[in-house]
C-alpha positions in Angstrom: 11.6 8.7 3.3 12.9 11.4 1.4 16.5 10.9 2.8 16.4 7.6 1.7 19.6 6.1 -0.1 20.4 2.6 -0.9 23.0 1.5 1.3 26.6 1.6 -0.4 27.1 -2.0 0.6 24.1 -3.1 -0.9 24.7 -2.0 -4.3 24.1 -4.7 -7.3 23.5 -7.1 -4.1 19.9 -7.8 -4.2 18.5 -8.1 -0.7 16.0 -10.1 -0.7 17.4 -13.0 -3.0 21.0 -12.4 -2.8 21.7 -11.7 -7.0 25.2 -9.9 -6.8 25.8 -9.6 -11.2 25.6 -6.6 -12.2 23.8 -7.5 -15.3 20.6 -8.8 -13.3 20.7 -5.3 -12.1 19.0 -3.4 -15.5 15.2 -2.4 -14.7 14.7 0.6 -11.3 13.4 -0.6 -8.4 11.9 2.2 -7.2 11.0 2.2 -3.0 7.4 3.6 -3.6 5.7 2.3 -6.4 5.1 4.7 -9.1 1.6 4.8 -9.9 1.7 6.1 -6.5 3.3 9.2 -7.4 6.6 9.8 -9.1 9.6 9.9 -6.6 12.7 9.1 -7.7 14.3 7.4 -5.0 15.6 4.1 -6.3 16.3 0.4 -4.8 19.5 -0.5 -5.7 19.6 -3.2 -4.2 16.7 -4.8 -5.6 17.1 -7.2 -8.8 15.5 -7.4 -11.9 13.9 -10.9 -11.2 12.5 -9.4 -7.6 11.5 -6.3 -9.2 9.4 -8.0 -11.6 7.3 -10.0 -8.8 7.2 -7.2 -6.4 5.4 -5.4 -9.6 2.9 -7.6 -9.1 2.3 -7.4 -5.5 2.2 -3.7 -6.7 -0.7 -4.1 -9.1 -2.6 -5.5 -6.5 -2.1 -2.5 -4.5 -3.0 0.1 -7.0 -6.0 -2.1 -8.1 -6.9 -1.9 -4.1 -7.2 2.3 -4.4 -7.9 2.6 -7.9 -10.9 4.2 -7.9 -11.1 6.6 -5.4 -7.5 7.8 -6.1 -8.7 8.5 -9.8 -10.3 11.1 -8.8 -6.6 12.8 -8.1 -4.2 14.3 -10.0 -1.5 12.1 -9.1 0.8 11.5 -12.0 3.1 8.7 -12.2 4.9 6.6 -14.4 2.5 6.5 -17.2 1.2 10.5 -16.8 -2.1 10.4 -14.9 -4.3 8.4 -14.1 -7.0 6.4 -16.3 -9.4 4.9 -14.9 -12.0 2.0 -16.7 -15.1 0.4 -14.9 -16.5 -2.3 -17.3 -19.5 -3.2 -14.7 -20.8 0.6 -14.7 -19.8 1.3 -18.2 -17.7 4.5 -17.7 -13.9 5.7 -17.8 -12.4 8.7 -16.8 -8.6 10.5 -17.0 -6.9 14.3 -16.5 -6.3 16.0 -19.1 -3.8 17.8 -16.9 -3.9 18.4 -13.0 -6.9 20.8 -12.8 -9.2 18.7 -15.8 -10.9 15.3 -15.1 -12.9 13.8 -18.2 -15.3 11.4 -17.5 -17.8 9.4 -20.3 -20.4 7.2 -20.5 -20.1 4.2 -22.9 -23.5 2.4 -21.6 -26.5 3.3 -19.3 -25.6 2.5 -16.0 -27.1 3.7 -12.5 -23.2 4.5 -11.2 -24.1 7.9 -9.7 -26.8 9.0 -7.4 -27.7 12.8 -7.2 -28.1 14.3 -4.2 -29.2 18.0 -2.5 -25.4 19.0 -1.6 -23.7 17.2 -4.4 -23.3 13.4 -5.6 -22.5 9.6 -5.1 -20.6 7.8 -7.5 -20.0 3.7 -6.5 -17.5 1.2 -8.9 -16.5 -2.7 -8.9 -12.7 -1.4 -9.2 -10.4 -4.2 -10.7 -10.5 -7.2 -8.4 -6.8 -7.7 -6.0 -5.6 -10.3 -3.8 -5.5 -9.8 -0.2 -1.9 -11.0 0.6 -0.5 -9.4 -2.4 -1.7 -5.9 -1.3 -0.1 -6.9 2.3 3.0 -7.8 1.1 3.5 -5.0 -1.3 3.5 -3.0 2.1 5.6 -5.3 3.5 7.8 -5.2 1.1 8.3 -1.3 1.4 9.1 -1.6 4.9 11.6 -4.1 4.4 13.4 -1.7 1.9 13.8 0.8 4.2 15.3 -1.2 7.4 18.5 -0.8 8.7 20.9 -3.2 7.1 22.0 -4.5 10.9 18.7 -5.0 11.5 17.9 -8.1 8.4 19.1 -10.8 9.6 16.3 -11.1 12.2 13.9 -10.9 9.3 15.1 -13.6 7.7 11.5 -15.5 7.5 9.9 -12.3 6.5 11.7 -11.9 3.3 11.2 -15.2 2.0 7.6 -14.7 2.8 7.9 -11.7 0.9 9.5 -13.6 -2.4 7.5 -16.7 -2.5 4.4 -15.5 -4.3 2.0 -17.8 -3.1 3.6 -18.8 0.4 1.5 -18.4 3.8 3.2 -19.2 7.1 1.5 -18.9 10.3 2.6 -16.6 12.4 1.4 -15.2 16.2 0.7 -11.6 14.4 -1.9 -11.5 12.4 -1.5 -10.2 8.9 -3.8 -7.2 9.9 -4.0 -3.9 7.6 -5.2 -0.8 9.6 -6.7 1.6 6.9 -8.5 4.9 6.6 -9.5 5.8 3.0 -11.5 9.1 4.0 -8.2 10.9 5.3 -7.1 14.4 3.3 -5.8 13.7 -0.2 -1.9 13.8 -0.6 -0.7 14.1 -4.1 3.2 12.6 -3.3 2.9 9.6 -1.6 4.3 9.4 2.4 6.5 6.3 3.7 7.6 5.9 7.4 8.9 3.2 9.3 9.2 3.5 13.1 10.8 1.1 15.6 9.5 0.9 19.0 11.6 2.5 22.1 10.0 1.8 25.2 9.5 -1.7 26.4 5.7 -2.2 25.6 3.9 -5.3 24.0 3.4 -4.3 20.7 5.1 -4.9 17.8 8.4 -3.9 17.3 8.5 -1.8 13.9 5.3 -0.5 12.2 5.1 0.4 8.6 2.8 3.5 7.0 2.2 4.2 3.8 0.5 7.6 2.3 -1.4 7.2 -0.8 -4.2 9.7 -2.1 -6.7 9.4 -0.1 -5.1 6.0 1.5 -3.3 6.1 5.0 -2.3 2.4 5.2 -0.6 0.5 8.4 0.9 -2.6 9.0 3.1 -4.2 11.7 6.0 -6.1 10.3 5.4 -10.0 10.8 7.7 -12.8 11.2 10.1 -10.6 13.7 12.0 -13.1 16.1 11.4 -10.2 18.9 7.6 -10.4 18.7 7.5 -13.9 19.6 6.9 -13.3 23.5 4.3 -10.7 22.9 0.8 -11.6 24.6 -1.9 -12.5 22.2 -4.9 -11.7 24.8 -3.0 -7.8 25.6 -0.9 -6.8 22.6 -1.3 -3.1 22.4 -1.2 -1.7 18.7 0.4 1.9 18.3 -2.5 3.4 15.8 -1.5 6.0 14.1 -3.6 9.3 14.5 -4.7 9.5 11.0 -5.6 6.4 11.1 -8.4 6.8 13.5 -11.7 7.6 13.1 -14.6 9.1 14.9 -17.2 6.8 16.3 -20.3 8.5 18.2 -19.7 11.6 20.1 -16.6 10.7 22.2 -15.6 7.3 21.2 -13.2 6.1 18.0 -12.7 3.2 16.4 -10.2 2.2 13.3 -10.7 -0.2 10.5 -9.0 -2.9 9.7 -8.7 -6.0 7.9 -7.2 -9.7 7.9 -5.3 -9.7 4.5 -3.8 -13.3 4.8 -6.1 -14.3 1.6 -4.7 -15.9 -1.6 -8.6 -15.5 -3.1 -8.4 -12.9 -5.4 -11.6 -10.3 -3.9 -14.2 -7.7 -5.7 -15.2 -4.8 -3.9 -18.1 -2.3 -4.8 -16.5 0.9 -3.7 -18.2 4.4 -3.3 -17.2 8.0 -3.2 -19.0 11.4 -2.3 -18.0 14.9 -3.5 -20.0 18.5 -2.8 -21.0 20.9 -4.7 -21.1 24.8 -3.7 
């Protein structure tokens, strides 16, 4: 990712809705979303009017890891992070990277004490599953090879039509791990499958906070003859988790929803 460059080609030719005046070309489309961490690698191929949905599919995104990634001094766009819970009546924000100030503004049981430390649980902002999905789709779409778009044709009107679910033989599955090591710059990779296995043929992951996120690009012509009953998905590592002594498991979810969802979410710290 951190090679990334738009490709000259593509300049002030928008690639997902074909806009090629240079005046529709104003705002910075950035690859990463900001609020993830600011990196300035910039889409310029990415118009203003595309821009301002993807933003959207974005704030789904960040509403999705809100509340746990408060809790790190990851500064974006805006400085860093605020963070408001209007169920538990309590905000919190860095003063800088080593100072996090939390308050109170109503009696709420939000944290639980315990020996070795504490529990704190939120109702973070509510997001819609599909948006968060295609905000990662998105991504991955921004960083393919240019001779490899026109078999994702389908994909990126998926991707610009807000509200628009097609079927498709891959499920819209999101493989996540929210426990995983804290990064304070965001990580995005794209890989593309060598050897002639049934999986999907380009996997998308995405490093956010505590977030390790992973998706298999849908819609992709070449995963049409993949068997349903034996499709093996490449997991990656940090993505897996620990189940019982000697087996592991990974979480994931179906996030083809339009519904927009509320969690209750939940994170632990120690003290020494």
């Amino acid at each position: 990712m951190l090679d990334y460059k738009t490709p000259i080609d593509e300049i002030n030719k928008c690639r997902y809705c074909g806009e090629n005046s240079e005046q529709k070309f104003k705002s910075k489309a950035h690859l990463v979303p900001e609020f993830a961490g600011k990196i300035n690698l910039l889409c310029l191929n990415e118009c203003d009017s595309c821009n301002n949905l993807f933003s959207e599919y974005e704030r789904n995104l960040k509403n999705f890891g809100s509340f746990k990634n408060s809790f790190l001094p990851i500064k974006g766009k805006n400085g860093f992070p605020k963070y408001k819970d209007y169920e538990f009546s309590f905000r919190s924000e860095f003063k800088d990277e080593k100072t996090l100030i939390a308050s109170i503004f109503d009696k709420k049981d939000f944290i639980k004490i315990e020996p070795n430390g504490f529990k704190q649980k939120s109702a973070p902002t509510p997001f819609i599953p599909l948006y968060v999905y295609k905000a990662l789709a998105k991504m991955g779409v921004s960083m393919l090879h240019p001779n490899e778009l026109s078999k994702f044709e389908t994909l990126i009107n998926w991707i610009q039509k807000k509200d628009l679910i097609i079927e498709t033989d891959l499920p819209l599955t999101l493989v996540l791990n929210k426990k995983g090591k804290p990064l304070i710059k965001p990580m995005a990779i794209l890989l593309k499958k060598k050897a002639k296995v049934n999986s999907p043929e380009f996997s998308f992951i995405f490093v956010w906070g505590f977030y390790r996120f992973q998706i298999f690009l849908p819609y992709n012509p070449n995963d049409k003859d993949l068997v349903n009953n034996d499709v093996t998905l490449p997991i990656s590592y940090d993505l897996v988790l620990k189940s019982g002594e000697n087996g592991i498991s990974f979480n994931h979810f179906d996030m083809s929803s339009i519904i927009k969802i509320k969690t209750l979410e939940e994170i632990s710290f120690g003290l020494k």
